[in-house]
C-alpha positions in Angstrom: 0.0 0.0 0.0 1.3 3.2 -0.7 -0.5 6.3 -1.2 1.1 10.2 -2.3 -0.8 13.7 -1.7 0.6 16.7 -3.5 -0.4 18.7 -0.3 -0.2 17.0 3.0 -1.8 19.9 4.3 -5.3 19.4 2.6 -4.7 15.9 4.6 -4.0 17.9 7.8 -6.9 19.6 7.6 -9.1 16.9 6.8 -8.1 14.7 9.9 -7.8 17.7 12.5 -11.9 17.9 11.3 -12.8 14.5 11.9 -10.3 14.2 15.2 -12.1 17.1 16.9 -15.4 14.4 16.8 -13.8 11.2 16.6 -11.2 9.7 19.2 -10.2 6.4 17.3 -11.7 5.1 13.8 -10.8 2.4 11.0 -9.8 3.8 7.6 -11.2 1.5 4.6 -9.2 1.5 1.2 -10.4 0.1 -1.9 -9.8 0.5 -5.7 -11.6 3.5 -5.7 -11.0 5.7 -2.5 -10.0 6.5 1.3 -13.0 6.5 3.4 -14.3 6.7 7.1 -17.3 6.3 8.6 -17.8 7.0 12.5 -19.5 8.2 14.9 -18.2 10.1 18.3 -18.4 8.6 21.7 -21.9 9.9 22.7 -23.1 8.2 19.3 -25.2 11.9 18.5 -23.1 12.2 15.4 -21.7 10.8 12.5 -18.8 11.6 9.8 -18.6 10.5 6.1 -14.8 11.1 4.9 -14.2 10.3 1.4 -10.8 11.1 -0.7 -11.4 9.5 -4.5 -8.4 7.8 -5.7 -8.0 10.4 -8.7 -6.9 13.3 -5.5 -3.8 11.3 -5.4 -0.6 11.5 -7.2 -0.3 7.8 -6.5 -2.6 5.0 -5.3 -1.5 1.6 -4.8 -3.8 -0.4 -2.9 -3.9 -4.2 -3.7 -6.8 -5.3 -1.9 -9.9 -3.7 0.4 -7.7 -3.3 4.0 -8.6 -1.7 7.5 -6.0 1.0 9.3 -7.3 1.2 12.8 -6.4 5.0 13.8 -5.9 7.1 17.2 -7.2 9.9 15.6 -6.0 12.5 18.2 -2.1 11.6 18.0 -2.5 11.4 13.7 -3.8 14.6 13.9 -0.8 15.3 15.8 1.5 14.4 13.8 -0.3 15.6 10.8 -0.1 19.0 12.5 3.8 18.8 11.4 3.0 19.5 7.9 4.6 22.2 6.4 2.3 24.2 3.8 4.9 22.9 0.5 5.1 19.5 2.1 3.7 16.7 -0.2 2.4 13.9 2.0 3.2 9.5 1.7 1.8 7.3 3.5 2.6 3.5 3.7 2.4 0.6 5.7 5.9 -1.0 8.2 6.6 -4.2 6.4 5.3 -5.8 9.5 2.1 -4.1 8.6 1.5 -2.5 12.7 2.2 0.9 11.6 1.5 3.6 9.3 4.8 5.3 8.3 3.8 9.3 7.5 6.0 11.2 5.3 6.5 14.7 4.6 8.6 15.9 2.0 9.6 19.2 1.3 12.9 20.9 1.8 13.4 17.6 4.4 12.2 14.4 4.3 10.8 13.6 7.7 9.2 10.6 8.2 6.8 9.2 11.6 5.7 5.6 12.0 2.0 5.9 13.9 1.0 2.2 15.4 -2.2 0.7 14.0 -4.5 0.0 16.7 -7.4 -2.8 16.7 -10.8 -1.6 16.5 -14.0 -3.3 16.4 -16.6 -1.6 14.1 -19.1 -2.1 11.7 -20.0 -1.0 8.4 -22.1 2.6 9.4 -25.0 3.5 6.6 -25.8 7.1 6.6 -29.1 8.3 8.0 -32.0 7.7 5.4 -34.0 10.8 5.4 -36.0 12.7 3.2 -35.2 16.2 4.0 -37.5 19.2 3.3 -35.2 22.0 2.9 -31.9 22.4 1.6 -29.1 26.0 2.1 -25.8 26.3 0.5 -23.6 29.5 2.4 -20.5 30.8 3.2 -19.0 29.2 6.1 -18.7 32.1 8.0 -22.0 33.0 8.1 -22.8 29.9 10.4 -19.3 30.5 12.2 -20.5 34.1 13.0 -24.2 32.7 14.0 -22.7 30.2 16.7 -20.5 32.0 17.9 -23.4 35.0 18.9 -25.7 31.9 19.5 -22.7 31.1 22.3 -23.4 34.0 24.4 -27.0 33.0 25.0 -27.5 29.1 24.9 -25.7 25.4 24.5 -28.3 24.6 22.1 -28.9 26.1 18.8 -32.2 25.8 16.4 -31.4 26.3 12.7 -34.1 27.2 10.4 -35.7 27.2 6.6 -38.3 29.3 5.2 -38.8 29.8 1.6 -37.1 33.3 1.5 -34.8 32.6 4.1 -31.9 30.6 6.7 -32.4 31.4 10.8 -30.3 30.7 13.1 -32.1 31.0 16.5 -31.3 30.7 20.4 -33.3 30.8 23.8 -32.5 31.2 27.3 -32.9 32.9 30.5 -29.7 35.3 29.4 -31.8 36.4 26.8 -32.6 35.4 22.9 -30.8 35.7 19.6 -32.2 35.3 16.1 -29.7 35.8 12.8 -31.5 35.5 9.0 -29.9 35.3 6.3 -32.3 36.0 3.2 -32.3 34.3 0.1 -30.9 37.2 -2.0 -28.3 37.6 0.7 -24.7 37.4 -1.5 -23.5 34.5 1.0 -26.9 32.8 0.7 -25.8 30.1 -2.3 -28.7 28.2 -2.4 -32.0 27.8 -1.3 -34.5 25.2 -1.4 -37.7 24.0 0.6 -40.6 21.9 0.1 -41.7 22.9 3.3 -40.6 25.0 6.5 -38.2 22.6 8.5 -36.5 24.1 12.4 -34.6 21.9 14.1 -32.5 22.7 17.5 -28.6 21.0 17.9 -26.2 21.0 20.5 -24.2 24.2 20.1 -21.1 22.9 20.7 -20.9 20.0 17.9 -21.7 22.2 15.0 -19.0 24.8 16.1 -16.6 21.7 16.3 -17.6 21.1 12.6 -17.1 24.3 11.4 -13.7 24.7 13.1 -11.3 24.1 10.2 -13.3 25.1 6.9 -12.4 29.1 5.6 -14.7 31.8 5.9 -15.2 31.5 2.0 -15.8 27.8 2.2 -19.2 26.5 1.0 -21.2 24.7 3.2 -24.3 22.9 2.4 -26.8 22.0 5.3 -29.8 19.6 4.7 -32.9 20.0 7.1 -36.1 18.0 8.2 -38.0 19.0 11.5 -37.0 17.2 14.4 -34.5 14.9 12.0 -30.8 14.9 12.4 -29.1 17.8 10.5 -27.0 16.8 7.1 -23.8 19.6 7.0 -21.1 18.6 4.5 -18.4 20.8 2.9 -14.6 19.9 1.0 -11.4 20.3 1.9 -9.4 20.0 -1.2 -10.8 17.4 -3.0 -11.9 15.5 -0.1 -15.2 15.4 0.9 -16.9 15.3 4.8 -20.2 14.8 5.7 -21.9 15.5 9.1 -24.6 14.2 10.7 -26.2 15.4 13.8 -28.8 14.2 15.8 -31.5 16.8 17.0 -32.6 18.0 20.1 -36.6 16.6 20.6 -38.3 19.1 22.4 -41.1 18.0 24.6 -44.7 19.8 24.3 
């Protein structure tokens, strides 16, 4: 197995975005690409990481194999990258470690132990979602991070004209629309109105490494878990996020 990035940091910031969620998780190659699937601890949410064999500048993967991951320390070593750094990775010939290399104006290379994991094949959440937004990342980094002051839990929103992003407490209330002929307002879609509330601190976890200029698309369904996906390079993640059910 051998597989070469032109730039280990698109890598970088692809695992320091699933590591902020997930502690350990298996990496599946095939033929056709580098994928995980996991969820985190609490089992609230989910992450769909894909990386298409035609990103890299080389893929050599013989046959469908599992790399069992502590996801914190990879994305510590991953952290090393150096912005002109193009990124290997390979297996030890005793096939218990991943050996990470970063070359650039040195060659530096880590070998990161494998580590056994029991998991399952995950299918992602089979819903038939009733709106649909495409905006700028920072609109929704802006949002939570005003929604911070007043809650832990955040309600986002569709209408047909607009996006909401809405908090309640005792400290007060907060609501932030972004209308549909708003410049950072991409897209816009809704069969119906759809207003879900999420815990506050997950989605700012999953907005914590895309740019302000990023796209983000965001998939909704009352009381349904909340589909937010964006890329990094030309890998693609996908979030899902189980909602807060509020009782009558």
């Amino acid at each position: 197995m051998k597989l070469v990035l032109e730039k280990a940091v698109d890598f970088q910031k692809s695992i320091a975005a699933i590591s902020v969620l997930i502690d350990e998780a298996e990496f599946i190659l095939d033929e056709n690409a580098l994928i995980l699937k996991a969820t985190d601890p609490s089992q609230i949410s989910m992450i769909d990481f894909e990386l298409s064999k035609g990103s890299f500048k080389e893929y050599s993967v013989e046959s469908k194999m599992k790399l069992g991951m502590d996801l914190d320390y990879l994305n510590q070593i991953m952290s090393r990258a150096k912005s002109t750094d193009m990124l290997s990775l390979e297996l030890s010939e005793d096939k218990s470690r991943l050996i990470v290399q970063f070359k650039g104006a040195s060659t530096r290379r880590f070998q990161v132990p494998l580590i056994d994991i029991s998991s399952v094949e995950l299918p992602n959440p089979k819903i038939d979602f009733d709106a649909t937004v495409k905006l700028k990342a920072a609109v929704l980094q802006d949002a939570l991070k005003d929604a911070a002051l007043i809650s832990s839990h955040v309600s986002f929103g569709v209408e047909s004209d607009k996006f909401f992003v809405k908090a309640n407490s005792s400290k007060g209330s907060l609501e932030n629309e972004t209308k549909k002929d708003d410049k950072n307002l991409i897209e816009l879609n809704a069969s119906s109105p759809a207003s879900s509330m999420f815990p506050l601190d997950y989605l700012r976890d999953m907005l914590k490494v895309p740019s302000g200029d990023a796209e983000v698309s965001i998939k909704l369904k009352s009381n349904a878990p909340v589909e937010l996906s964006y890329s990094i390079g030309a890998a693609s993640l996908t979030y899902f996020l189980a909602p807060r059910i509020e009782s009558e």
